[in-house]
N, C-alpha and C positions, 0 to 999 in steps of 0.2 A: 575418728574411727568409722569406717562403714560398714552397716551390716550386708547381712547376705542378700534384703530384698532390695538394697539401693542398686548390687552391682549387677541385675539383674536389667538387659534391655527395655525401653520402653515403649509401646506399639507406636507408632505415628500418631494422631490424631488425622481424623478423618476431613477435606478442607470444605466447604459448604459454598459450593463454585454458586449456588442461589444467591448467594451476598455478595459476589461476586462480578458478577457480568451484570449488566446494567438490566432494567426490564424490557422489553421490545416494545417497539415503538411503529405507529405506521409508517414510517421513513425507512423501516427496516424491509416489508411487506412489496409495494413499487416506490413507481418510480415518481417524484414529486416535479411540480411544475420545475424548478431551477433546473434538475437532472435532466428532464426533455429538453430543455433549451439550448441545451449544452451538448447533449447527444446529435441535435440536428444542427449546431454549428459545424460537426467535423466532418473533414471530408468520408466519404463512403465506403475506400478502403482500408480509414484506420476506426470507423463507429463500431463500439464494441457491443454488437446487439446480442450474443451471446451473453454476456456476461450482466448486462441490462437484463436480461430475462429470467437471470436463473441468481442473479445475488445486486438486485435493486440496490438493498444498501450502501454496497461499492460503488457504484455510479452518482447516490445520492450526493456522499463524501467527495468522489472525486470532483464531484462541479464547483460543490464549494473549495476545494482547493487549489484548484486548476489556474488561476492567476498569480498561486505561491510558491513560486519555483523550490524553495528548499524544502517545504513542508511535502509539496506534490512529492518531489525524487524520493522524499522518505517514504512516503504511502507505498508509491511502488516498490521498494527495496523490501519494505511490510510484505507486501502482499507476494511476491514474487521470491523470496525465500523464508526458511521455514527456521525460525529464530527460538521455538518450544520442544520441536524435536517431535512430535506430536501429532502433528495437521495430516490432513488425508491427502490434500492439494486440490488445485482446480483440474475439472476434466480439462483435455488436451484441448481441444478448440477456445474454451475461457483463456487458457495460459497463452496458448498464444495470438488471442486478441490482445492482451494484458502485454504483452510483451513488443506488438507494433504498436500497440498504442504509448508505450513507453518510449519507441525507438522516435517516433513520431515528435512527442512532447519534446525531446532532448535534442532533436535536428533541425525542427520548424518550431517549435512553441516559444519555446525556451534555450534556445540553441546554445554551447558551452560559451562561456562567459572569460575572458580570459584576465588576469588580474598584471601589477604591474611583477608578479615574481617569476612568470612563463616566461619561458627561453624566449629571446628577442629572432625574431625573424627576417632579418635582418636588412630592415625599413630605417634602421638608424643612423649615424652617423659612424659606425663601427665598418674599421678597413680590414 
């Protein structure tokens, strides 16, 4: 049996995003020795100096990921659409650094990979 104060809504609890999100760190702040390294490996017109300037972190991340093709494409899918519903976004110049540099990785870096279940093109033995 329930009384009257069970069927009564219950407020949310409040969530404590302080427990939450890690604490910052100076990796967050610039840009660390690996990150320059990395920034002045790429050619000129995909160096995201924008986005180096105004959210170090991302740059930090990206250099360490930048040799891992699956992990890299996720970063960017992360960063480039908005998966909380939430986010403010990048100013327009950041997104579309972000998004040649994307185009970039995926044509020269890491260019599409093809496996054996892609339509044959027809290099084989097939009349």
């Amino acid at each position: 049996m329930t009384t009257k104060s069970d069927s009564k809504p219950r407020a949310a609890a409040q969530a404590d995003y302080s427990k939450v999100r890690r604490p910052a760190e100076q990796d967050d702040f610039e840009l660390n020795a690996t990150a320059q390294a990395f920034l002045a490996s790429l050619e000129e017109s995909v160096r995201p100096n924008g986005l180096a300037a105004s959210f170090p972190r991302i740059v930090n991340c990206m250099a360490k990921l930048w040799r891992k093709p699956l992990q890299m494409d996720r970063y960017f899918e992360q960063l480039l659409t908005d998966g909380r519903g939430n986010r403010h976004g990048f100013p327009l110049r950041v997104l579309m650094e972000l998004s040649a540099l994307k185009d970039y990785y995926q044509a020269v870096v890491f260019p599409a990979r093809r496996d054996v279940w892609d339509a044959d093109d027809g290099s084989t033995g097939s009349k």
